[in-house]
MOPAC internal coordinates of N, CA, C and O (Angstrom, degrees):
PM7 1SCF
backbone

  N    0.0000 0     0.00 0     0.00 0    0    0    0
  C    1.4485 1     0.00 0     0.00 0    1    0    0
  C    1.5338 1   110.43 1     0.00 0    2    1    0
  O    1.2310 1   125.90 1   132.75 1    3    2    1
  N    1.4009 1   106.27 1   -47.25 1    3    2    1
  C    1.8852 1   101.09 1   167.78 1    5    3    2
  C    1.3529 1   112.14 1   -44.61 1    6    5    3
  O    1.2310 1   123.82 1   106.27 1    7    6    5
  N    1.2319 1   110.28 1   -73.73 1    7    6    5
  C    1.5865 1   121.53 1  -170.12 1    9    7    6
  C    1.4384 1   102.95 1   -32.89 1   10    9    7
  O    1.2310 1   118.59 1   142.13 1   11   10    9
  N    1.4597 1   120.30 1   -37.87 1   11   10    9
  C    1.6010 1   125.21 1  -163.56 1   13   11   10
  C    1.6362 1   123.27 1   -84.80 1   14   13   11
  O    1.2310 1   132.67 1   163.77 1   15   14   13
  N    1.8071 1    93.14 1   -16.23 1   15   14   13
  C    1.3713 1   105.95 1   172.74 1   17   15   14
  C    1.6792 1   111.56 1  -114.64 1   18   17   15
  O    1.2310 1   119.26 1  -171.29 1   19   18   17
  N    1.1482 1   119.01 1     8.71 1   19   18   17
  C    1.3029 1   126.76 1  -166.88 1   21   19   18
  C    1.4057 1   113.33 1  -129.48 1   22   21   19
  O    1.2310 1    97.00 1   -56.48 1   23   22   21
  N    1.1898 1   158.41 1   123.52 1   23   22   21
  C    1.4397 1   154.84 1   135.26 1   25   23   22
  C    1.0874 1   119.97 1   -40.17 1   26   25   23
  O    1.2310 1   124.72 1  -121.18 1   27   26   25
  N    1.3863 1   108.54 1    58.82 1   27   26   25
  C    1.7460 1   101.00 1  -166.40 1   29   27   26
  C    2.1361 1    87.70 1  -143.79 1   30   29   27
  O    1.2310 1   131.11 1   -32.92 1   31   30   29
  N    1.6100 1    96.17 1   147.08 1   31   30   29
  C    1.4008 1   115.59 1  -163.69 1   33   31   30
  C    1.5844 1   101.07 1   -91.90 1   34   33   31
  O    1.2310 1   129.94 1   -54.59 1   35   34   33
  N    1.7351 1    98.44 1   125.41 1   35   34   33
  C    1.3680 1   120.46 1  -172.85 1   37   35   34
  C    1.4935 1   101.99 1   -56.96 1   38   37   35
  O    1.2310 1   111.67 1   156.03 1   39   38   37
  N    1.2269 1   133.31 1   -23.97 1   39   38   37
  C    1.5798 1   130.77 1  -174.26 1   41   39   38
  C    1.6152 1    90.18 1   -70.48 1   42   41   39
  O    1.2310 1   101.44 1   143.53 1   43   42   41
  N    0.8372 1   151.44 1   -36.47 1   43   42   41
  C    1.4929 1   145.35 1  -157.54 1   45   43   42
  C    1.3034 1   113.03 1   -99.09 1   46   45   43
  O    1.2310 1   121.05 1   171.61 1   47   46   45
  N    0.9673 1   115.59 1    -8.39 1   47   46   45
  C    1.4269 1   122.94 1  -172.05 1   49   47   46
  C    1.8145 1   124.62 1  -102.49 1   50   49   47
  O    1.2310 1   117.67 1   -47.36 1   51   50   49
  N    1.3875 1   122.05 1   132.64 1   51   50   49
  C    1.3589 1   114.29 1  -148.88 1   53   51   50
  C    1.3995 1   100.43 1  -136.26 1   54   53   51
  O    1.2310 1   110.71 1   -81.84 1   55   54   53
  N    1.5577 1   135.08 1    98.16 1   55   54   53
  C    1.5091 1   137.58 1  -158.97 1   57   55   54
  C    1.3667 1   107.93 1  -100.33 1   58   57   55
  O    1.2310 1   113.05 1   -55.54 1   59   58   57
  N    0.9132 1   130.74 1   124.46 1   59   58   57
  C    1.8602 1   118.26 1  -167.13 1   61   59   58
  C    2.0745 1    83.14 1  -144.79 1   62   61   59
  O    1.2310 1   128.32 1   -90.40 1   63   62   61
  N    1.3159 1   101.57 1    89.60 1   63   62   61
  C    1.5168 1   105.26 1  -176.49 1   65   63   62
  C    1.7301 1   115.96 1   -86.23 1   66   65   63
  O    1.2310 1   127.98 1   173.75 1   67   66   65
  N    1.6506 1   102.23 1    -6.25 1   67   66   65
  C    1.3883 1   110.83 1   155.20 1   69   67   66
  C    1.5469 1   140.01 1   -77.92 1   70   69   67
  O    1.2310 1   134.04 1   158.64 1   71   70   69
  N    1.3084 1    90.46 1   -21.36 1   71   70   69
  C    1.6181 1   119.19 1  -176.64 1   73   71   70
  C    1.4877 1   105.12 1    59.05 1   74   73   71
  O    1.2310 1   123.58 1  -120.22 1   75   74   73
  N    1.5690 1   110.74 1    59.78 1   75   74   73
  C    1.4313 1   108.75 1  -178.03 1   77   75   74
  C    1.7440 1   107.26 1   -85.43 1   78   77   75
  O    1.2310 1   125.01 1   170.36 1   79   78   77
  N    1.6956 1   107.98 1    -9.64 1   79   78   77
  C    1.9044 1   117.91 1  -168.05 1   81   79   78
  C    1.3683 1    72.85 1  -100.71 1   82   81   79
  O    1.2310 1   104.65 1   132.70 1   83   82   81
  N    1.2779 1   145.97 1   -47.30 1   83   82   81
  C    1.9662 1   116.89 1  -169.60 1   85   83   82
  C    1.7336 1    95.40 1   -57.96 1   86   85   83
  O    1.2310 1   127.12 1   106.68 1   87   86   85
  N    1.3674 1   103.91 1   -73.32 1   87   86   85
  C    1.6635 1    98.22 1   178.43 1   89   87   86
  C    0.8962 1   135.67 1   -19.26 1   90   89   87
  O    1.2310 1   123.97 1   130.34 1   91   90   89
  N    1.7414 1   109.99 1   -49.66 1   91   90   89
  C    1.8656 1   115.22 1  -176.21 1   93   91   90
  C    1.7793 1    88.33 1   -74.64 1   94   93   91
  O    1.2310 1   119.49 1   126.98 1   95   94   93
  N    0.6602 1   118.57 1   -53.02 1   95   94   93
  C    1.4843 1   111.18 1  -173.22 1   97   95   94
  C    1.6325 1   125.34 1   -49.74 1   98   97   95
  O    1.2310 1   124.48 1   162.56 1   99   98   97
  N    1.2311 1   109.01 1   -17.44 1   99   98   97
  C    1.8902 1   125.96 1  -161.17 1  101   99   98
  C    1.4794 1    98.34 1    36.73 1  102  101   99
  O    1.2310 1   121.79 1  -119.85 1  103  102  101
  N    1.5857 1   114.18 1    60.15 1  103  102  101
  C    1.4078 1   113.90 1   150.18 1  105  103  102
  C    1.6853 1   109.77 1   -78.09 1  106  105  103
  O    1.2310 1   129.23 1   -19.90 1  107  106  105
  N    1.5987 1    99.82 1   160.10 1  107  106  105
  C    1.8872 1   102.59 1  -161.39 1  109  107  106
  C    1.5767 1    97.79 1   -83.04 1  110  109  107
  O    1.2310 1   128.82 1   -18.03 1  111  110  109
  N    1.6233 1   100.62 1   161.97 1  111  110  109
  C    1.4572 1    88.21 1  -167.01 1  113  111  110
  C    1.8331 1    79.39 1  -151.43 1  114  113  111
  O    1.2310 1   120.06 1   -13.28 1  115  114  113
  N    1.1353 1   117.49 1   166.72 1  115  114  113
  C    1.6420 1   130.92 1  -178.86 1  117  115  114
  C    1.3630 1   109.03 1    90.48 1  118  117  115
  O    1.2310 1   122.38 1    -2.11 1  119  118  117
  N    1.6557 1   113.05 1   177.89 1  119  118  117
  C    1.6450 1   139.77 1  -167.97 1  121  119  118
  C    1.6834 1    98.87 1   -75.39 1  122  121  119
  O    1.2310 1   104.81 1   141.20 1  123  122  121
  N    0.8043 1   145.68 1   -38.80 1  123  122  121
  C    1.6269 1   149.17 1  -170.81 1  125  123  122
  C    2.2289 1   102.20 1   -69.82 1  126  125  123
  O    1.2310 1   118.27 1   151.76 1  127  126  125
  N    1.6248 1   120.90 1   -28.24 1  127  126  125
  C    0.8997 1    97.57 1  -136.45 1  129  127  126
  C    2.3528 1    68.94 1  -125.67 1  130  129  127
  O    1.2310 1   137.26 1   158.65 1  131  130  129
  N    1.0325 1    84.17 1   -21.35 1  131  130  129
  C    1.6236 1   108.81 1   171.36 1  133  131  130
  C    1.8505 1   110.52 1   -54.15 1  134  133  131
  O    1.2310 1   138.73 1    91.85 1  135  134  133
  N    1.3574 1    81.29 1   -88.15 1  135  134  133
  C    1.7198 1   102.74 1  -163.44 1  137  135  134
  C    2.1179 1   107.25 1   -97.69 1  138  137  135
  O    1.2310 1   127.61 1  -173.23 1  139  138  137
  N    1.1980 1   102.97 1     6.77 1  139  138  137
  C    1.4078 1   104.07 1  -167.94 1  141  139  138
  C    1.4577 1   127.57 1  -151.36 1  142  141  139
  O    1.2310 1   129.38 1  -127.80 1  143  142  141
  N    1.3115 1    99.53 1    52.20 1  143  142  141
  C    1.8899 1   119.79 1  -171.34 1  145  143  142
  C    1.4376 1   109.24 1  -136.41 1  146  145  143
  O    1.2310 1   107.46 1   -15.61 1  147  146  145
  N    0.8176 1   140.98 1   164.39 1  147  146  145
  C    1.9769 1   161.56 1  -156.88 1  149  147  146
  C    1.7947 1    81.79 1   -83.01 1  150  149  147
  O    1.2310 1   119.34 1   119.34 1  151  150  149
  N    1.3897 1   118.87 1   -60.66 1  151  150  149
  C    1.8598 1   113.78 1  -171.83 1  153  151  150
  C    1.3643 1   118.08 1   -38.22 1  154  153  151
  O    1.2310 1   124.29 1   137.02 1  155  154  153
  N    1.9464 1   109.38 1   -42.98 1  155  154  153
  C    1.0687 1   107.03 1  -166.62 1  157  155  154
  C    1.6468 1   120.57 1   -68.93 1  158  157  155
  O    1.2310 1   116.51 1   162.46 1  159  158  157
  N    1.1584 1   124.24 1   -17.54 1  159  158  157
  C    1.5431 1   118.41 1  -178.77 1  161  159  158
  C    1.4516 1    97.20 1   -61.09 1  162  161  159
  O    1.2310 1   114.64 1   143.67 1  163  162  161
  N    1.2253 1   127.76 1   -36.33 1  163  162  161
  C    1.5791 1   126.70 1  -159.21 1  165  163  162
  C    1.6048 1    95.71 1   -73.50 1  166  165  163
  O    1.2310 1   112.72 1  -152.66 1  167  166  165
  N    0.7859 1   131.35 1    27.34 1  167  166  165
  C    1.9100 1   135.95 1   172.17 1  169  167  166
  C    1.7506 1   101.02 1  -100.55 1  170  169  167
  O    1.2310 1   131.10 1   144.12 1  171  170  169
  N    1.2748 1    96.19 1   -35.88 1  171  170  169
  C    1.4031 1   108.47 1  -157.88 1  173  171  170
  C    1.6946 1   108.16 1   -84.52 1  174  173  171
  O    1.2310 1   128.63 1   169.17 1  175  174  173
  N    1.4023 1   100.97 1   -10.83 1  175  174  173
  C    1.4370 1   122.30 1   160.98 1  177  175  174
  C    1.3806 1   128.86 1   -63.04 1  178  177  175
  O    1.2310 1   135.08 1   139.13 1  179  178  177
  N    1.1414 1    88.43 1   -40.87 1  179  178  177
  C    1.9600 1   104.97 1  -178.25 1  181  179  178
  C    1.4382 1    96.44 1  -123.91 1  182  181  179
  O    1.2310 1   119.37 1  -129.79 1  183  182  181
  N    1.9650 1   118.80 1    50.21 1  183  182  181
  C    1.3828 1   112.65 1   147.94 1  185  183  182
  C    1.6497 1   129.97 1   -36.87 1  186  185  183
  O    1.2310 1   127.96 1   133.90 1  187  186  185
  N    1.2403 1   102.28 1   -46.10 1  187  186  185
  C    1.7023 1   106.90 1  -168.93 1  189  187  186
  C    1.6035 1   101.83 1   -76.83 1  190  189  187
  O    1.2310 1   126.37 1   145.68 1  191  190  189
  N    1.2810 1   105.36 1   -34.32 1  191  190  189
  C    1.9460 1   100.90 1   176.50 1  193  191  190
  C    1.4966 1    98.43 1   -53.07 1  194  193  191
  O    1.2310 1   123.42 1    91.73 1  195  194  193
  N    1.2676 1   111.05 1   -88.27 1  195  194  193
  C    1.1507 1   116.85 1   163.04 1  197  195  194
  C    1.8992 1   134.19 1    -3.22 1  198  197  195
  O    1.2310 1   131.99 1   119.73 1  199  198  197
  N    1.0074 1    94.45 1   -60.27 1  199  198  197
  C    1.6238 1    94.57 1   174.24 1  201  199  198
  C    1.8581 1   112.03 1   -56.54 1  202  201  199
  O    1.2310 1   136.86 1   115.07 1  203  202  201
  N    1.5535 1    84.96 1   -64.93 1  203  202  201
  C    1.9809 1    99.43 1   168.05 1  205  203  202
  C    1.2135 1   109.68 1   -27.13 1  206  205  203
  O    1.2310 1   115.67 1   105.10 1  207  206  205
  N    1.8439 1   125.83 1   -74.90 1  207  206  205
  C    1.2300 1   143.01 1   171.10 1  209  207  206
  C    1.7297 1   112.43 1   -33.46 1  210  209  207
  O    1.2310 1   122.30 1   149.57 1  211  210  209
  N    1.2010 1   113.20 1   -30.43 1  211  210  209
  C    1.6705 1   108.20 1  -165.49 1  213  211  210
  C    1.8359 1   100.77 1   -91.14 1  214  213  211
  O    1.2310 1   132.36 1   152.95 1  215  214  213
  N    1.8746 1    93.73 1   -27.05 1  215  214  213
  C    2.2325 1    85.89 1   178.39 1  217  215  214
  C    1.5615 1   104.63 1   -63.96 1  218  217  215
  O    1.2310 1   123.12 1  -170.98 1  219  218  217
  N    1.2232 1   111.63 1     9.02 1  219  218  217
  C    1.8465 1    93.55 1   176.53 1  221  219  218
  C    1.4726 1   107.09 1  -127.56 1  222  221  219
  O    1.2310 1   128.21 1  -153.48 1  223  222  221
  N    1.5086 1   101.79 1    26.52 1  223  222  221
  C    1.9608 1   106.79 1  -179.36 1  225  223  222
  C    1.5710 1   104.91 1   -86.08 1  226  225  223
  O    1.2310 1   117.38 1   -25.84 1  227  226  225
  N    1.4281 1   122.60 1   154.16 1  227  226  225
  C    0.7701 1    93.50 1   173.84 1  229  227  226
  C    2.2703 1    95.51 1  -150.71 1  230  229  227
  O    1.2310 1   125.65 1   -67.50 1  231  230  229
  N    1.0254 1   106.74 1   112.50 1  231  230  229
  C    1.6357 1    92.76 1  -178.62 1  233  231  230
  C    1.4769 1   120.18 1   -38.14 1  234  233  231
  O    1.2310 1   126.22 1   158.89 1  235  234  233
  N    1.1793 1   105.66 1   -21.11 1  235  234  233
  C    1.4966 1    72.26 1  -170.52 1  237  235  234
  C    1.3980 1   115.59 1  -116.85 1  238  237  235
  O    1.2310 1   125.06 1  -148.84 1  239  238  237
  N    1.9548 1   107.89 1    31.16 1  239  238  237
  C    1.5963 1   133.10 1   141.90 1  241  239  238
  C    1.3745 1   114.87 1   -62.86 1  242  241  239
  O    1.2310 1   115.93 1   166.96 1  243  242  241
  N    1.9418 1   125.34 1   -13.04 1  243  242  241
  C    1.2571 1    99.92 1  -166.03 1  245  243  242
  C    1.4371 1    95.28 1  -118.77 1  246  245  243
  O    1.2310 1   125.58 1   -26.15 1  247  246  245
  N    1.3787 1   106.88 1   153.85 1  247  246  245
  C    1.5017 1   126.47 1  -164.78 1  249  247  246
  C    1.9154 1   100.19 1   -44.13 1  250  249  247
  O    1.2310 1   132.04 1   -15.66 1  251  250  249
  N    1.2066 1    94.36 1   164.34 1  251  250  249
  C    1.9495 1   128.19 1   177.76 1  253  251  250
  C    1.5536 1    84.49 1   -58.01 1  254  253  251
  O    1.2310 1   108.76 1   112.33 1  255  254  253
  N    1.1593 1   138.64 1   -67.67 1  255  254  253
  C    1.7431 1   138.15 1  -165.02 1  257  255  254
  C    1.4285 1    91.20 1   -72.39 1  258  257  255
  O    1.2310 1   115.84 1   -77.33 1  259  258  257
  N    1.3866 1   125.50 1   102.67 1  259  258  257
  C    1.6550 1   120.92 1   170.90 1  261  259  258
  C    1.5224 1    85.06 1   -63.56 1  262  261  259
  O    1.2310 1   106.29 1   111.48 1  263  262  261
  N    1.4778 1   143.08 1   -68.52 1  263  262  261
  C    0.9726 1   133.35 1  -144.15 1  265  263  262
  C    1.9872 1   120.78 1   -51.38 1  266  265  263
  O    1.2310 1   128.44 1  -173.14 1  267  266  265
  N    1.5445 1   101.35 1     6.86 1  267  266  265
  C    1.4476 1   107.82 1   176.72 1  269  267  266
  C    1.7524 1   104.71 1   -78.82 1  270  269  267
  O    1.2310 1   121.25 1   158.80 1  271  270  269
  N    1.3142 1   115.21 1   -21.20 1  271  270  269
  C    1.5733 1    97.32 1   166.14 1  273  271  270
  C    1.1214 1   130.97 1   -68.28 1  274  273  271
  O    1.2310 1   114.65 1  -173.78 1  275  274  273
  N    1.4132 1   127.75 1     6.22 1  275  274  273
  C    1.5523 1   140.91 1   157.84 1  277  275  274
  C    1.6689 1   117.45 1   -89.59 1  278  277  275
  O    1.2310 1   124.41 1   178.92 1  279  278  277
  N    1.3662 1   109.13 1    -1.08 1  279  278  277
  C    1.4806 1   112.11 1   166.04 1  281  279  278
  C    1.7834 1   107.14 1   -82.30 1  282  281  279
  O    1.2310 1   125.99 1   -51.86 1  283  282  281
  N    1.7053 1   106.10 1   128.14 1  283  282  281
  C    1.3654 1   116.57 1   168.91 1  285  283  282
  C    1.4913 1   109.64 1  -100.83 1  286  285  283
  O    1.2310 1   133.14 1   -40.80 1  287  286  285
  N    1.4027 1    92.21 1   139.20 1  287  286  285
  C    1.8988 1    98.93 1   167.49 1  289  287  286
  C    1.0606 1   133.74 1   -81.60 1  290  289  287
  O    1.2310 1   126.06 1    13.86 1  291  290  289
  N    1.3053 1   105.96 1  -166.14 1  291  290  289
  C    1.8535 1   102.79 1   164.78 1  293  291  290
  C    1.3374 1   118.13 1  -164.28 1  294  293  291
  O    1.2310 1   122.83 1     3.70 1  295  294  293
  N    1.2202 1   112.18 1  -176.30 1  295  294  293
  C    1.8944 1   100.38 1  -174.51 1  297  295  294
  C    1.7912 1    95.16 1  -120.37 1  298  297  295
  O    1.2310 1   128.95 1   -51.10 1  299  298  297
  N    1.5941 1   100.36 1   128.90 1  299  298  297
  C    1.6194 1   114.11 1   173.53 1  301  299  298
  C    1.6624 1   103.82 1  -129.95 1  302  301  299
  O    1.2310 1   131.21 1   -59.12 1  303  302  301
  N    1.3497 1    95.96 1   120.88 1  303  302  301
  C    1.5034 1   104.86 1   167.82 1  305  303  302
  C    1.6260 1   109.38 1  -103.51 1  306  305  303
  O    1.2310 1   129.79 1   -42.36 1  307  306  305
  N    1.4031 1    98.72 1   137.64 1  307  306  305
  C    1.5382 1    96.49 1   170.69 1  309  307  306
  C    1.8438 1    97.89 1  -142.23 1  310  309  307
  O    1.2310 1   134.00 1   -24.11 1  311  310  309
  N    1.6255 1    90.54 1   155.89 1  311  310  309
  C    1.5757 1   102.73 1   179.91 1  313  311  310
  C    1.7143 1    86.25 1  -108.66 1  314  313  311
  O    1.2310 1   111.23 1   -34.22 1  315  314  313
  N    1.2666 1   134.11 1   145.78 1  315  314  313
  C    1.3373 1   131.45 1  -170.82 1  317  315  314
  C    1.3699 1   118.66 1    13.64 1  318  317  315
  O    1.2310 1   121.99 1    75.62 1  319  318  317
  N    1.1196 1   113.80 1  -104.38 1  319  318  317
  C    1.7121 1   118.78 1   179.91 1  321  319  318
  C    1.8149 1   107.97 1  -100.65 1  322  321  319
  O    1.2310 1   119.14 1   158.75 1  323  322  321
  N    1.3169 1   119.25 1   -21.25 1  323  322  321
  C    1.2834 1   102.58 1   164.22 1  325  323  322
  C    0.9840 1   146.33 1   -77.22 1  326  325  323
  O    1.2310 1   108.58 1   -53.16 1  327  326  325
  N    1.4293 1   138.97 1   126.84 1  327  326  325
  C    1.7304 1   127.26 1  -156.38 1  329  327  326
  C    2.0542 1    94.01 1   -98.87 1  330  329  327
  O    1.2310 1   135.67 1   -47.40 1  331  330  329
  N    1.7945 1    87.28 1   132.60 1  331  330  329
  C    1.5705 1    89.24 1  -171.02 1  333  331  330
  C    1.0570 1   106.31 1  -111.60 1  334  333  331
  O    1.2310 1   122.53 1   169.27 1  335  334  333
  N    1.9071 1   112.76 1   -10.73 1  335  334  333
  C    1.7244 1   101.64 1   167.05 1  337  335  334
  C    1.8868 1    90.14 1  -153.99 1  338  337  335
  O    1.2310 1   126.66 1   -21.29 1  339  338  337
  N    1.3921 1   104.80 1   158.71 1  339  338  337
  C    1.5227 1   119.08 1   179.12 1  341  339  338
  C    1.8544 1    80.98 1  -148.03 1  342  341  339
  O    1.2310 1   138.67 1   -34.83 1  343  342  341
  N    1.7473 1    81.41 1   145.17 1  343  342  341
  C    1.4694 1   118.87 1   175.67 1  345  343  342
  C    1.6299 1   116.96 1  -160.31 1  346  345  343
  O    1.2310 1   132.23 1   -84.35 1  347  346  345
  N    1.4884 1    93.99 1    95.65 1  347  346  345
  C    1.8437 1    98.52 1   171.03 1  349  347  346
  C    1.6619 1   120.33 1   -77.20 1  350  349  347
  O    1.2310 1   121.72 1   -60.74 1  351  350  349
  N    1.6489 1   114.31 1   119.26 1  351  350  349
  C    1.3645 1   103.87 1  -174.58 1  353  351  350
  C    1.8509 1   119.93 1   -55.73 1  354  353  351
  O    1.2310 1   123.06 1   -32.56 1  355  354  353
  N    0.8531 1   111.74 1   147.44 1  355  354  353
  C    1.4542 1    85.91 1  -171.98 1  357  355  354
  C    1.7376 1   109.89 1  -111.49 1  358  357  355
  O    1.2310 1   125.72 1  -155.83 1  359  358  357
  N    1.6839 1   106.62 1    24.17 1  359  358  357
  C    1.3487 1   122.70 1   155.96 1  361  359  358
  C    1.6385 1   112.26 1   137.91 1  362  361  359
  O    1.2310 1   115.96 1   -12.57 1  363  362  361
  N    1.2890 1   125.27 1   167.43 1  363  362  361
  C    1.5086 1   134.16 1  -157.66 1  365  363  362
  C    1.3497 1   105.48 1   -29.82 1  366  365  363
  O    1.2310 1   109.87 1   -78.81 1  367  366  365
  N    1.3099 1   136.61 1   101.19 1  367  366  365
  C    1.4619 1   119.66 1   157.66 1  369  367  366
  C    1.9415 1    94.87 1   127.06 1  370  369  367
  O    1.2310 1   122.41 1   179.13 1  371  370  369
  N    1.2356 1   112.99 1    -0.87 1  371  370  369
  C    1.6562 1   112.05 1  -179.77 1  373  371  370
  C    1.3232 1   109.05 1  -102.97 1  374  373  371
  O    1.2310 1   109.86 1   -22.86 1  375  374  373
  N    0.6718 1   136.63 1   157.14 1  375  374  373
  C    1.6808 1   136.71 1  -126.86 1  377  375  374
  C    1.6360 1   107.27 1   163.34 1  378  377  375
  O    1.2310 1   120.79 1   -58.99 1  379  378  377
  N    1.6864 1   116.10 1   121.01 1  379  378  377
  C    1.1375 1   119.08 1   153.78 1  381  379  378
  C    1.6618 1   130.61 1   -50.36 1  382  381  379
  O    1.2310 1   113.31 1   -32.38 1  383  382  381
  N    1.0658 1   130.26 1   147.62 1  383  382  381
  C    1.7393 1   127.20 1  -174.98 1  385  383  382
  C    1.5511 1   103.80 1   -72.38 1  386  385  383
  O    1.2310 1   119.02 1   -67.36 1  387  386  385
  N    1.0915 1   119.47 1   112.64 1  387  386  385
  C    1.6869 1   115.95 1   164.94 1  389  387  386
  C    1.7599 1   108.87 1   -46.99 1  390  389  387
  O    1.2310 1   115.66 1   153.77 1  391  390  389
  N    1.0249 1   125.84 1   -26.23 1  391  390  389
  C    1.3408 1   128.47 1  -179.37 1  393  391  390
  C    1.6853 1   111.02 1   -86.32 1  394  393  391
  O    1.2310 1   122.99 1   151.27 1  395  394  393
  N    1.3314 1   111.87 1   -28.73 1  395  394  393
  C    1.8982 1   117.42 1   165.81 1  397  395  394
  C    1.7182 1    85.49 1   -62.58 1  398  397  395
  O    1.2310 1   125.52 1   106.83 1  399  398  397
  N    1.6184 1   107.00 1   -73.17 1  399  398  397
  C    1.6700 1   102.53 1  -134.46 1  401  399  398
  C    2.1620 1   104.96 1   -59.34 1  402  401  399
  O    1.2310 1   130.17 1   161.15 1  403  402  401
  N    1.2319 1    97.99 1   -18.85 1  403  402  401
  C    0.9407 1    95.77 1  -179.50 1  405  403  402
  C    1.6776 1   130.99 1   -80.94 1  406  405  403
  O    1.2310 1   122.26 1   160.09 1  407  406  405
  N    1.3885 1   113.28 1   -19.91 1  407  406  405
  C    1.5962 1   156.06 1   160.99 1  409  407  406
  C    1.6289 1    84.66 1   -49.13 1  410  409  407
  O    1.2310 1   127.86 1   125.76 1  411  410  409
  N    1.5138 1   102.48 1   -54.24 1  411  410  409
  C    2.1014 1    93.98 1  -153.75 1  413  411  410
  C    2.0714 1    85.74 1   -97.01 1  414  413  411
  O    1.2310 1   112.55 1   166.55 1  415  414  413
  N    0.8189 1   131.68 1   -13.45 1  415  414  413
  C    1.4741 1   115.08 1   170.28 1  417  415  414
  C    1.5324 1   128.70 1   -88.01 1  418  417  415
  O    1.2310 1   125.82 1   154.81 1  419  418  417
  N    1.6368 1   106.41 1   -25.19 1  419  418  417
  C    1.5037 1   103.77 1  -172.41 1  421  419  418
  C    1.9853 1   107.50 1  -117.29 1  422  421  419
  O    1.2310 1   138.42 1  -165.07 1  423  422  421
  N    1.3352 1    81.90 1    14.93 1  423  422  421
  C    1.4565 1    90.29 1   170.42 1  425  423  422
  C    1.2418 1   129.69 1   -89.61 1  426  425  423
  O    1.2310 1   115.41 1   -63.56 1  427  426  425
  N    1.5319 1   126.31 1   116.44 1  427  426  425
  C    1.3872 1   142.14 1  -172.16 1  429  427  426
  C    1.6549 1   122.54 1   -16.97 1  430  429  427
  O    1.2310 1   111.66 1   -44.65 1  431  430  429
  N    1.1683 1   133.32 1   135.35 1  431  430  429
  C    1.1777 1   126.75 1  -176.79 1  433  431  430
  C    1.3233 1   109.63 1   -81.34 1  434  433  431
  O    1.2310 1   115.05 1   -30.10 1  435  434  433
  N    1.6079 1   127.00 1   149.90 1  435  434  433
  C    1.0302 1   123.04 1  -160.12 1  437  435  434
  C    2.1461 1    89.29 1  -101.12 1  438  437  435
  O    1.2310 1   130.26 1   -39.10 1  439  438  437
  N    1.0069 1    97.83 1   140.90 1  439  438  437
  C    2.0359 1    86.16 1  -179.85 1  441  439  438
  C    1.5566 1    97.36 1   -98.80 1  442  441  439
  O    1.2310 1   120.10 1   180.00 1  443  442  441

């Protein structure tokens, strides 16, 4: 259903509908960390993104476990097998800095 609403290339794309990589990760998951943290007002910031973003939602894009919309992400950079940055969201609306992740990706290798 992504692929079908998205222009985006199936090689890149990584579906884990068990959430066994949130698990290995102990990214936060439930209603407390969801709908009820300091991050979440900042949604309410980018109402109009948001609204835009929701005309292309569609239920029946989200997994058989509805309860996976209470799983939060996070941002992991890795250069092969080494991880050069980890970031657990710490609920709706928390978000790594495009200006960090990009600091730790286009930054010079040390020899």
């Amino acid at each position: 259903m992504f692929l079908v609403q998205l222009p985006f290339p199936v090689d890149c794309l990584y579906a884990d509908p068990n959430r066994e990589a949130y698990n290995a990760l102990d990214l936060h998951y439930g209603w407390g960390r969801t709908f009820f943290n300091s991050s979440f007002a900042k949604t309410f910031l980018r109402w109009g993104s948001l609204r835009k973003a929701a005309n292309n939602y569609t239920i029946s894009a989200t997994p058989q476990d509805k309860s996976s919309v209470l799983q939060q992400g996070g941002m992991f950079v890795f250069k092969g097998k080494q991880l050069l940055y980890a970031r657990k969201d710490k609920g709706t609306g928390d978000h790594a800095s495009l200006e960090e992740i990009l600091n730790i990706c286009c930054r010079p290798s040390v020899a």
